[in-house]
TIKE-341790 format. One line per field, with one value per residue (C-alpha): residue in one letter; x, y, z. Coordinates in nm, 3 decimals, decimal comma, padded with zeros to 5 digits. Layout:
REM residues N
resn = c(a; ...)
xx = c(X; ...)
yy = c(Y; ...)
zz = c(Z; ...)
This chain:
REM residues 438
resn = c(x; x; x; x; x; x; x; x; x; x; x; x; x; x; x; x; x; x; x; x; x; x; x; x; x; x; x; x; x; x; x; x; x; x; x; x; x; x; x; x; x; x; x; x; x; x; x; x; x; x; x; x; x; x; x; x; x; x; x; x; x; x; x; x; x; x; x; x; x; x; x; x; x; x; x; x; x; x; x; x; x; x; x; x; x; x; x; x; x; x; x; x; x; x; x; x; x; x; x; x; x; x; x; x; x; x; x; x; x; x; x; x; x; x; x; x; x; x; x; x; x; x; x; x; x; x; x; x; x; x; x; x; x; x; x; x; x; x; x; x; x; x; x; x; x; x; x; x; x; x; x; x; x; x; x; x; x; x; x; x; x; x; x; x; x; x; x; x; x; x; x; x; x; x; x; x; x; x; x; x; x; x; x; x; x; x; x; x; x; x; x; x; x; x; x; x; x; x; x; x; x; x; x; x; x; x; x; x; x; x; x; x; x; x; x; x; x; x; x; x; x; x; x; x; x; x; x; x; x; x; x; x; x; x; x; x; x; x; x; x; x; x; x; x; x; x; x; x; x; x; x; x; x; x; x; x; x; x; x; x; x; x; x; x; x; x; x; x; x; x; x; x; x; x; x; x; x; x; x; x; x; x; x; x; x; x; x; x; x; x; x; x; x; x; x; x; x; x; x; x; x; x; x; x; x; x; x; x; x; x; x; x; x; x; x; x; x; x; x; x; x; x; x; x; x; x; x; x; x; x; x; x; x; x; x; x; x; x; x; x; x; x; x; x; x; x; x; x; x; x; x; x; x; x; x; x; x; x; x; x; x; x; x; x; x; x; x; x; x; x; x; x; x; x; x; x; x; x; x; x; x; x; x; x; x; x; x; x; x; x; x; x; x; x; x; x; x; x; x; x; x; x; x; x; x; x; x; x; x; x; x; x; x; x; x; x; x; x; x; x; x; x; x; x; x; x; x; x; x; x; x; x; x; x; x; x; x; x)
xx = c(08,075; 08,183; 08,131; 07,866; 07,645; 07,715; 07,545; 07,271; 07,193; 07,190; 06,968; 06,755; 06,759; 06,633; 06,360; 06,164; 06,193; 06,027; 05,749; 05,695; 05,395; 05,204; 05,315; 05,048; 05,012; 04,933; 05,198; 05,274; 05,416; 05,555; 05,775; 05,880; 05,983; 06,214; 06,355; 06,452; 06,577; 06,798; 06,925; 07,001; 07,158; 07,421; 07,502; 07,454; 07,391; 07,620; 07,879; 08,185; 08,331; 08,012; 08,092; 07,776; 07,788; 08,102; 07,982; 07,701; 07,858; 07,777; 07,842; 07,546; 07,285; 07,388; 07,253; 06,908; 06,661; 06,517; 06,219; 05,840; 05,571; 05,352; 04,937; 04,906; 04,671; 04,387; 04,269; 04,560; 04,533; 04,781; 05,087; 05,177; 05,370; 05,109; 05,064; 04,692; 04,597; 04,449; 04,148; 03,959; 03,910; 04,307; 04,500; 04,684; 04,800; 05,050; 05,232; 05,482; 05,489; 05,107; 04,798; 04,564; 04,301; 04,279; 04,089; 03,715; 03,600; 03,801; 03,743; 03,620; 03,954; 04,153; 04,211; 04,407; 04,432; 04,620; 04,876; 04,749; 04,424; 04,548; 04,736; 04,448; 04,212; 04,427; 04,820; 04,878; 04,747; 04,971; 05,246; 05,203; 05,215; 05,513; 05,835; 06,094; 06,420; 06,746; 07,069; 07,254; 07,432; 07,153; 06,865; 06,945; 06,714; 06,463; 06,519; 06,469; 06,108; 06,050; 06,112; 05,917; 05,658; 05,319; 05,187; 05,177; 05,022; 04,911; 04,769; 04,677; 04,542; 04,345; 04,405; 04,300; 04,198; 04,345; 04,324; 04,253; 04,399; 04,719; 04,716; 04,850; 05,056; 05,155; 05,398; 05,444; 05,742; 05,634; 05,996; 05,891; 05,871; 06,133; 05,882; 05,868; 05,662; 05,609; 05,442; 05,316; 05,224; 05,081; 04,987; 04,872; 04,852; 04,786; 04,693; 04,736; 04,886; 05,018; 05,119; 05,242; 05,480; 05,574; 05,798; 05,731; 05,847; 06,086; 06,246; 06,516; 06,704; 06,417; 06,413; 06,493; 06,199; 06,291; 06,041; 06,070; 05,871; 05,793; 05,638; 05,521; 05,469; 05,266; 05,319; 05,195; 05,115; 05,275; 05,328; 05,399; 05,609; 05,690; 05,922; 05,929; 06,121; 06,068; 06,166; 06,263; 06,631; 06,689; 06,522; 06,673; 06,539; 06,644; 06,414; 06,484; 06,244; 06,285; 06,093; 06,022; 05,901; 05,745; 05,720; 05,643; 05,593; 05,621; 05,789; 05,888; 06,069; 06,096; 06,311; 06,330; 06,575; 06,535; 06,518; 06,675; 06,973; 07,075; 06,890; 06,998; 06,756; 06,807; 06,653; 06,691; 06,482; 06,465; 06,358; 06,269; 06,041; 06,107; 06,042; 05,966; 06,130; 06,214; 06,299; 06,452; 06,501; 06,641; 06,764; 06,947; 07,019; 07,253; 07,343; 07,415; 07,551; 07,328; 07,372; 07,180; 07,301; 07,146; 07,234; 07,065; 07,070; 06,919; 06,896; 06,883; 06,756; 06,540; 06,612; 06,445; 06,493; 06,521; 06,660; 06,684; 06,906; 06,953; 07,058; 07,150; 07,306; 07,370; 07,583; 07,671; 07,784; 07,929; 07,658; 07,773; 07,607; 07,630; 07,555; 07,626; 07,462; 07,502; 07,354; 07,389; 07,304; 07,250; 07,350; 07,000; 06,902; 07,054; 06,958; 06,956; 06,923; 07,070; 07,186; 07,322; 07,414; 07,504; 07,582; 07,694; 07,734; 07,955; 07,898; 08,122; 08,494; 08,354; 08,096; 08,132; 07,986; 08,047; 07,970; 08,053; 07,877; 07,906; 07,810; 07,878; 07,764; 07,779; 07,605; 07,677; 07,504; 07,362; 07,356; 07,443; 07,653; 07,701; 07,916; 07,939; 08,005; 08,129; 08,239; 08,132; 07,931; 08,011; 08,235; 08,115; 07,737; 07,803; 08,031; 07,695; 07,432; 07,710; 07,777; 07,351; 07,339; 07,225; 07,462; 07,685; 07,412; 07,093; 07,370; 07,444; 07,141; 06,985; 07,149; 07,161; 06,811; 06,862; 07,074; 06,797; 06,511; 06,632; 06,472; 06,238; 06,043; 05,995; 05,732; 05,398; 05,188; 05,146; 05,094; 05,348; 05,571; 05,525; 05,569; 05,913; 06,018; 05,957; 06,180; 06,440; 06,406; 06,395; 06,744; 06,885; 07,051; 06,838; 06,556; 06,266; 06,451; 06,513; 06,078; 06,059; 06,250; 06,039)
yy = c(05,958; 05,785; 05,461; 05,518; 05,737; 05,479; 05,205; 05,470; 05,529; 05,183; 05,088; 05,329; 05,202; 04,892; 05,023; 05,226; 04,890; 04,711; 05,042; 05,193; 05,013; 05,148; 05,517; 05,676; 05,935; 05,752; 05,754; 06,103; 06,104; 05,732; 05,925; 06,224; 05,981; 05,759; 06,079; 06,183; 05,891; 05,820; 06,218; 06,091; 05,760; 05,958; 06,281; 06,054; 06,206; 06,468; 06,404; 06,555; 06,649; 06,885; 07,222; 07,280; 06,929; 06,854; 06,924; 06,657; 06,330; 06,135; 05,761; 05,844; 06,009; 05,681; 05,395; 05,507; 05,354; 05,502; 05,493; 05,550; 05,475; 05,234; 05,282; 05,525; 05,385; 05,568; 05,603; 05,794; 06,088; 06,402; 06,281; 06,384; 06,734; 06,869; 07,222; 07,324; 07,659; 07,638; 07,702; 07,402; 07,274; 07,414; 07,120; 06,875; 06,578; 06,382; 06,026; 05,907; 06,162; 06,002; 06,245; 06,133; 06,393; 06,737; 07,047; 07,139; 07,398; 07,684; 08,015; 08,084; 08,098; 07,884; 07,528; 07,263; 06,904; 06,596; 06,551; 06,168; 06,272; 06,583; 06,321; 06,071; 06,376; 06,543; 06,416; 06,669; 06,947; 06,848; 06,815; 07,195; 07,284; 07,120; 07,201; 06,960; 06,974; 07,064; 06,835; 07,085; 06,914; 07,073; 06,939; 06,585; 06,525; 06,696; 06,433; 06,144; 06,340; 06,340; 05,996; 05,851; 06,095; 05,969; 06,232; 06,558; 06,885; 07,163; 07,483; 07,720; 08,099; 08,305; 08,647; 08,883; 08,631; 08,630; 08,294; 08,408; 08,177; 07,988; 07,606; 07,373; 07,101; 06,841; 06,602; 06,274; 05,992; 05,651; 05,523; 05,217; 05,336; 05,609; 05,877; 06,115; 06,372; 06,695; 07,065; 07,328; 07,653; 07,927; 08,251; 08,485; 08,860; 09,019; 08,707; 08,670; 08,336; 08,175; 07,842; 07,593; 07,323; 07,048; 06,792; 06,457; 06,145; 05,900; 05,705; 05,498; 05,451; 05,548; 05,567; 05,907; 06,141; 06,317; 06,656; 06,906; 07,263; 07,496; 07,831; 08,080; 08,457; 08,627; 09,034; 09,192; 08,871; 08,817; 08,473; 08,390; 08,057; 07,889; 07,549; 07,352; 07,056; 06,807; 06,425; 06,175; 06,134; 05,912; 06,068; 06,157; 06,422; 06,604; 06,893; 07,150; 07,443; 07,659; 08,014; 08,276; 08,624; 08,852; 09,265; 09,378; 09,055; 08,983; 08,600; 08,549; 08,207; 08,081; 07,796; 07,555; 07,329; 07,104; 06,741; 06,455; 06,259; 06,456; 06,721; 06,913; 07,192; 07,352; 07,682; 07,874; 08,194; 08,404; 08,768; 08,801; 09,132; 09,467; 09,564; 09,234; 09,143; 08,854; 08,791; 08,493; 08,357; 08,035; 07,869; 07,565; 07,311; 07,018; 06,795; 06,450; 06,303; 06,534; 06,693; 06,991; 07,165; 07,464; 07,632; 07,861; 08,097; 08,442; 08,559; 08,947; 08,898; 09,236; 09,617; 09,738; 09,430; 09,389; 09,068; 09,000; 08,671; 08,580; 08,232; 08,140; 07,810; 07,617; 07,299; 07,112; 06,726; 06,614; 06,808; 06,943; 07,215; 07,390; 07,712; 07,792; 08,100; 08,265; 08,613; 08,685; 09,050; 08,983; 09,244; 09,372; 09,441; 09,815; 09,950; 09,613; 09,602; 09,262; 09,182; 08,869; 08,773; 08,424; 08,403; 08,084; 07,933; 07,623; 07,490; 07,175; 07,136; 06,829; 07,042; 07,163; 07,462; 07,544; 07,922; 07,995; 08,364; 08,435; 08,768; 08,802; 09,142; 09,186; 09,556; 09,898; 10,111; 09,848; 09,781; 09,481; 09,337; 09,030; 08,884; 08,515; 08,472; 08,181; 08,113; 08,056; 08,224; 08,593; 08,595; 08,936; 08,868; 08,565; 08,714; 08,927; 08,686; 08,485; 08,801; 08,814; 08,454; 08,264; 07,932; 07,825; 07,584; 07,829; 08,152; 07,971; 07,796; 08,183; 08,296; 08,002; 08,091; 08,460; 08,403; 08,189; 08,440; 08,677; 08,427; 08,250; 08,611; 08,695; 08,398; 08,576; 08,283; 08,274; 07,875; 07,806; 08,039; 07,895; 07,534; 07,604; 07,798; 07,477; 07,334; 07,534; 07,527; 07,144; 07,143; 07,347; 07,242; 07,352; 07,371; 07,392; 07,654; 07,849; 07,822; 08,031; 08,326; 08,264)
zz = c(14,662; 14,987; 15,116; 15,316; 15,026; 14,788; 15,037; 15,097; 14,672; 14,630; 14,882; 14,780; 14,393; 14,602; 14,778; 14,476; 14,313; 14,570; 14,595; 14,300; 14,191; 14,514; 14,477; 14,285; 14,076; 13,727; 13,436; 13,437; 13,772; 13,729; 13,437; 13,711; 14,013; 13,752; 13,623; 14,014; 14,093; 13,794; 13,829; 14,236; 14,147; 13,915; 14,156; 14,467; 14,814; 14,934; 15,126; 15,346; 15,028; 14,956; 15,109; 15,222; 15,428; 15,566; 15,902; 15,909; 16,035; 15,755; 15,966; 16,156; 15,861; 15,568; 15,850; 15,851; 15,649; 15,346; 15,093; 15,181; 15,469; 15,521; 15,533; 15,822; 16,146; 16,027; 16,426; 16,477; 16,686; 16,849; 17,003; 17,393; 17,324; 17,061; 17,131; 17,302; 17,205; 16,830; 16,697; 16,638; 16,306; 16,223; 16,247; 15,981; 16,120; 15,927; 16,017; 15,900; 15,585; 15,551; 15,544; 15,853; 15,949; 15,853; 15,912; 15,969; 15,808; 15,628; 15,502; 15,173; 14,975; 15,196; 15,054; 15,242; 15,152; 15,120; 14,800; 14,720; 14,714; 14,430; 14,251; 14,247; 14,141; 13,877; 13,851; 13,603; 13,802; 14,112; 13,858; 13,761; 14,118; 14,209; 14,108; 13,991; 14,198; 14,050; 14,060; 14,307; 14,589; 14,848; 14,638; 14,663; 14,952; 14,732; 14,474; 14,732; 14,801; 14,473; 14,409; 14,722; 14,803; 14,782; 14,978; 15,166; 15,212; 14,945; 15,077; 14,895; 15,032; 14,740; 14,632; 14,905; 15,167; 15,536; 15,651; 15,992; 16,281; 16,236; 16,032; 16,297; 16,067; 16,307; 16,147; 16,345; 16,255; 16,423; 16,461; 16,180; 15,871; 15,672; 15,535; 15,242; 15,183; 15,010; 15,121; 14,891; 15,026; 14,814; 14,936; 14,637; 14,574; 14,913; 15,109; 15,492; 15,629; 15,989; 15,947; 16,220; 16,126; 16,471; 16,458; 16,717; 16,732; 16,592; 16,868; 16,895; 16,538; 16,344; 15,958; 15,821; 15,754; 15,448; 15,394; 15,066; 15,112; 14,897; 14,986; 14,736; 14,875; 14,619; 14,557; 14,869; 15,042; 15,417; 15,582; 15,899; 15,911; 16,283; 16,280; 16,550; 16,607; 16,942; 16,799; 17,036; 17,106; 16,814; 16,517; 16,189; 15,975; 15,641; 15,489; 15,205; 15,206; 14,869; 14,957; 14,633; 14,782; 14,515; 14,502; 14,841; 15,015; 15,399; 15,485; 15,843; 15,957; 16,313; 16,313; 16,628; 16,614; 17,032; 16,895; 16,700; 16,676; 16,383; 16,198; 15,905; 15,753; 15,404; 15,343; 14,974; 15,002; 14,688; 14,747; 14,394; 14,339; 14,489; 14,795; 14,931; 15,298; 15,503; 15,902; 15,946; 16,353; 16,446; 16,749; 16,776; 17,100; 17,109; 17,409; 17,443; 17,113; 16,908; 16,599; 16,464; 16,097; 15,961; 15,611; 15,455; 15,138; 15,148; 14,720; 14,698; 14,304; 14,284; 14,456; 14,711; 14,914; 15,287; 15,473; 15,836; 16,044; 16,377; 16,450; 16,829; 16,882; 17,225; 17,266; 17,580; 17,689; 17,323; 17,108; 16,769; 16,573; 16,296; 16,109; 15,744; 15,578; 15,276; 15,134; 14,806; 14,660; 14,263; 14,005; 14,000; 14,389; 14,432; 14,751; 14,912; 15,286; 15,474; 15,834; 15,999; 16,261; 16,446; 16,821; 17,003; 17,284; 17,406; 17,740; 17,718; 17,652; 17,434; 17,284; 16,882; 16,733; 16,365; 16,234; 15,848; 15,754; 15,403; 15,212; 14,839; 14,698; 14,327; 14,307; 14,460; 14,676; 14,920; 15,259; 15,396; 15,752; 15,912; 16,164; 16,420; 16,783; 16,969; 17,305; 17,643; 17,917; 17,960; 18,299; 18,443; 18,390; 18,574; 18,881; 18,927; 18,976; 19,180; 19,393; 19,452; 19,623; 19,309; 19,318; 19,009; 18,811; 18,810; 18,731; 18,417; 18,330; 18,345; 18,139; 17,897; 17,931; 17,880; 17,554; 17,438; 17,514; 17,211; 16,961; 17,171; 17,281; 16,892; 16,895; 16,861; 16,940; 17,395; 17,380; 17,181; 17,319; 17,661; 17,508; 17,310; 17,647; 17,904; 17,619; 17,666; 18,021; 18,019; 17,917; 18,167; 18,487; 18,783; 18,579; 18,852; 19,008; 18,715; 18,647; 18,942; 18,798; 18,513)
């Protein structure tokens, strides 16, 4: 480990001593968050030296404050920048990694509630349902949740049931406290599911909010995933979101990745019964001093299966981002079918963009491709809107915009669509002009 990860473990062997008498959970869980941390203490955080990291600048991620949230303000209501549009009665609001208020009433099959109140209930029952993380490299953050979370979000969508309009889960970081917290989704055999996750808040240098996910796609079952991130300038966040797709499942991620100070996402998706299939759209924006790192791992483990990524990244001023993806096609997953692709944009000489595809096939008779762009603004396409009278600034923030659009147009949901795209328009130079093209 480094300087700076040794610092970090050991002031987080301080912290759980100072808070693990308030966690929760009875001695069961008391047993699983000593277990965590002792596995963390001896692997430490990743670092540079981690493959999978050494594009995160480490300097900035090891000053933030760790461990768990205070008592959320229980009068705590939707930030400015929720998203209008939802059903009433749909939304999860969490603070600081703390559930707050929740939704009305759900359809018959549909359960949604906080995790302290499951591990006050029945410890051992929200012990079955969550999974213990693993000692790789990418599941240290994981271990941190595991450690420190004393609460969270389980949904769970019965066999057969469509749970109708999406679940709105706004998560909210104050800026005072570092957070923790856990989500369990479970959609069984042939369920229906749109779920919401926002990301607000966390100004100046605010704690690090540390989230583990873990979805469960049950055979036939199809869920619709949207990620959006919006913190404040200064916000620091770390998540790890494990997906397992059974036989003929649907899963389809949007990924928005449009705030922070730095932001790194982990996503392991197993496609682990035949014929299941995933889509999996992201887009990524860094100005400023901002940092934005994706990786993911796509798992081909059955035949049959069907994978699908586009990633768009955009850096300007001294933004750095990242993209690392990997697909691997297991022995078993004959007839596989995966595509890749990562296209990027730098609009800065001080700008960084990092692109590291990956395919490892270990079968025959599949079909797989993948492939990375990265450069600047395509010269001809902006000689044209030049030669048409636009000026210089509203040519290229069009078709910043443009390049943009390929992700942002997949969103199925109008308001939110229309939210992330003011987003992306907010970022652009010329930016009232470029509303009236819009």
């Amino acid at each position: 480990m480094s300087s700076t990860t040794d610092s970090a473990v050991e002031r987080i062997r301080t912290a759980y001593e100072a808070a693990s008498a308030g966690l929760g959970g009875g001695p069961e869980w008391q047993r699983r968050r000593e277990a965590a941390l002792a596995r963390l203490v001896e692997h430490g955080l990743p670092d540079r030296r981690d493959e999978n990291w050494k594009y995160l600048d480490w300097q900035e991620l090891g000053q933030r404050d760790l461990g768990v949230s205070a008592t959320p303000d229980a009068d705590a209501a939707l930030p400015a920048g929720a998203v209008a549009g939802f059903a009433a009665g749909r939304t999860v609001l969490l603070v600081d990694g703390r559930w707050v208020a929740g939704p009305g009433t759900l359809p018959d099959g549909v359960d949604v509630q906080s995790l302290s109140a499951a591990l006050e209930r029945d410890p051992a029952l929200a012990a079955r349902a969550l999974s213990v993380p693993g000692n790789d490299a990418d599941e240290r953050f994981a271990l941190l949740a595991e450690a420190f979370t004393r609460d969270g979000l389980l949904v769970r969508v019965a066999d057969g049931v469509d749970a109708g309009e999406p679940l709105y889960v706004v998560h909210v970081a104050t800026g005072r406290f570092p957070s923790s917290a856990r989500v369990l989704v479970d959609a069984a055999r042939n369920s229906r599911l749109q779920l919401v996750e926002h990301m607000l808040g966390g100004d100046g240098t605010a704690p690090l909010a540390n989230l583990a996910c873990e979805l469960r796609v049950g055979e036939g079952a199809a869920v619709e995933h949207l990620r959006l991130h919006q913190q404040q300038p200064g916000a620091a966040q770390v998540e790890t979101l494990q997906v397992e797709q059974q036989r003929d499942s649907r899963y389809r991620q949007q990924l928005f990745l449009l705030g922070g100070r730095v932001c790194r996402s982990n996503l392991h998706l197993k496609l682990a019964g035949a014929g299941a299939e995933c889509e999996l759209h992201g887009l990524l924006m860094v100005d400023g001093q901002r940092q934005a790192d994706l990786y993911t791992v796509i798992e081909h483990v059955a035949g049959h299966t069907r994978s699908e990524e586009l990633v768009r990244g955009v850096a300007t001023d001294r933004g750095r981002g990242a993209f690392n993806g990997r697909i691997l096609v297991g022995p078993g997953a004959a007839k596989a079918d995966s595509s890749q692709s990562s296209r990027n944009l730098i609009l800065s000489d001080r700008a960084e963009i990092n692109a590291r595809p990956q395919l490892e096939i270990l079968t025959d008779d599949v079909k797989c491709s993948h492939g990375t762009t990265i450069g600047s603004l395509d010269p001809s396409q902006l000689f044209y809107l030049l030669s048409r009278g636009i000026d210089p600034d509203t040519a290229r923030g069009l078709l910043t915009f443009a390049f943009c659009e390929d992700v942002v147009a997949r969103v199925t949901h109008p308001g939110l669509r229309r939210h992330i795209e003011e987003l992306v328009v907010g970022r652009l130079p010329d930016r009232e002009i470029i509303r009236e093209f819009l």
